[in-house]
Every structure is written in C-alpha cells, then in structure tokens.
TIKOLFI-652281 format. One record per residue (C-alpha): residue number from 0; chain; x, y, z. Coordinates in steps of 0.5 Angstrom, whole numbers, plus 2048, in hexadecimal, padded with zeros to 3 digits. Example, Ala and Ser with C-alpha at 12.3 -4.5 7.8 and 13.67 -1.06 7.14 Angstrom:
// TIKOLFI-652281
(0; "A"; (819; 7F7; 810)),
(1; "A"; (81B; 7FE; 80E)),
// end
This chain:
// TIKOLFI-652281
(0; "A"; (800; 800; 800)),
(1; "A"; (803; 807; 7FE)),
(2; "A"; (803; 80C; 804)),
(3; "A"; (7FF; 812; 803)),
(4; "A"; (803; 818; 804)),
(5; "A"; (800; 81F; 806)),
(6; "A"; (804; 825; 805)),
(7; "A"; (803; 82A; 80A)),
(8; "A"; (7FE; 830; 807)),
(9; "A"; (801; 837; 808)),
(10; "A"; (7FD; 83C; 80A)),
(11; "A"; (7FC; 841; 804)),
(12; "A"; (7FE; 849; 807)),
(13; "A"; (7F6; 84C; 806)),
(14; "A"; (7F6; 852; 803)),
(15; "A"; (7F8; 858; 807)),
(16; "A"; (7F2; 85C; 809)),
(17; "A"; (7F1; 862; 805)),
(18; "A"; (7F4; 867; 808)),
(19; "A"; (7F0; 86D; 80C)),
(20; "A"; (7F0; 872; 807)),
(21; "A"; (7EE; 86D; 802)),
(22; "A"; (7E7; 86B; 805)),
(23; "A"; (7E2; 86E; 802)),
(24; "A"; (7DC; 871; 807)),
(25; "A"; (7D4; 872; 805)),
(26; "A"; (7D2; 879; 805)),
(27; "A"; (7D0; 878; 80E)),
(28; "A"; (7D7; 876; 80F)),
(29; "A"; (7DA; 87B; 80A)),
(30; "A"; (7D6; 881; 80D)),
(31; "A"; (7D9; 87F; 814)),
(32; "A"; (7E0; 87F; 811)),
(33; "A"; (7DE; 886; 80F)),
(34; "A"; (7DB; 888; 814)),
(35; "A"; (7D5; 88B; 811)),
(36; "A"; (7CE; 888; 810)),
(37; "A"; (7CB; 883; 80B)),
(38; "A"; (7C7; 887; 809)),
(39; "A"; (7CD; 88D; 808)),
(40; "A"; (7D0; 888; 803)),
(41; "A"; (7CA; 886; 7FF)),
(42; "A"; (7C9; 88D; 7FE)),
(43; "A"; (7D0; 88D; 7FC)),
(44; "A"; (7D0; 888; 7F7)),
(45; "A"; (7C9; 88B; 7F4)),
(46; "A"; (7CD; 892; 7F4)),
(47; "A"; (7D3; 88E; 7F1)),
(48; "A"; (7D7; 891; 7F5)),
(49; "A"; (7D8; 88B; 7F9)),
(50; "A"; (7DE; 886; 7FA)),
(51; "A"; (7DF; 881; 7F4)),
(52; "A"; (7DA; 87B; 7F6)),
(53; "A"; (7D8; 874; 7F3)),
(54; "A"; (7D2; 871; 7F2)),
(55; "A"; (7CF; 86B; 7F3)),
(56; "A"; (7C8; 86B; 7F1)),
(57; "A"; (7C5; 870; 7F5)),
(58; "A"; (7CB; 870; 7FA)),
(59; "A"; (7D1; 874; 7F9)),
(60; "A"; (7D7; 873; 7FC)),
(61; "A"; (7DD; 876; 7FD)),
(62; "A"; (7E4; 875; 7FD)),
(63; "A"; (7E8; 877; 805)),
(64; "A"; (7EE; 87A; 802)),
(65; "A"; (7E9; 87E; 7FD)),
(66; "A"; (7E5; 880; 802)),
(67; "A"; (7EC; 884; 806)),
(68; "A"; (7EF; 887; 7FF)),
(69; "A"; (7E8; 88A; 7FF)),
(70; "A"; (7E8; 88C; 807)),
(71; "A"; (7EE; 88F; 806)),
(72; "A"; (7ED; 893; 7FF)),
(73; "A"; (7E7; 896; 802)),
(74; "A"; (7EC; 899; 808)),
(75; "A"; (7F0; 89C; 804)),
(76; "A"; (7EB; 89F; 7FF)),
(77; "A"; (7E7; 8A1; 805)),
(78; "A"; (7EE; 8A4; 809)),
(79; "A"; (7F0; 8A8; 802)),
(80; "A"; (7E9; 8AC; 803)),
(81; "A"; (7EA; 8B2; 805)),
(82; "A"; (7E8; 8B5; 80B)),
(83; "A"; (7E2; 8BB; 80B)),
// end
C-alpha cells in the first residue's frame, strides 16, 4: 500500500486591508467626516459644489482622501477671502 503523504498547507497572507484614506464613506458618514449635516452635503451635491462622489443606485459614495482634499481647498478659499 503507498502511503499518502500530505503536505502542510501555508497560509496564504490575506489581502492587506484597505488603507484608511482609501474607505469609501455614505453620505451620513462623509457629513460626519466634514463636519457638516447630510443635509448641508446633498445641497451641496445639488448645487454642484460639493466633494466628488460616486453613485451606486441612488447611493453616493464618497472616497475619504476626496473627502480631505475637498475640506482642505475650501479652507484655503475661505482664508484668501478678505475681511470687511
């Protein structure tokens, strides 16, 4: 009779985990990011002056690190304002 021989299986690394930046956030969660209500943001969106999103369905989605670039050049437009 042949004996069977097993080979010891290695575990495979499981994909690293997306990175924070990376996660993409609902609307609730990216107005929480903000700092600003969902209802501030779907205005926004509407106006077409919010942060870039996607859509899934009727869901947008939006990208974390978008969601920084975005707080950030709104800072800067709103410090080169000039003061009354």
């Amino acid at each position: 009779m042949k004996s069977k021989t097993t080979q010891r299986e290695v575990a495979k690394p499981s994909a690293a985990p997306p990175r924070i930046e990376d996660c993409w956030l609902r609307r609730p969660e990216a107005a929480a990011h903000l700092g600003i209500s969902p209802s501030l943001l779907e205005k926004l969106d509407a106006l077409g002056d919010g942060p870039l999103c996607a859509r899934i369905g009727r869901v947008r989605i939006y990208k974390r690190s978008t969601l920084d670039q975005y707080a950030a050049e709104r800072s800067q437009s709103n410090n080169a304002k000039p003061s009354k």
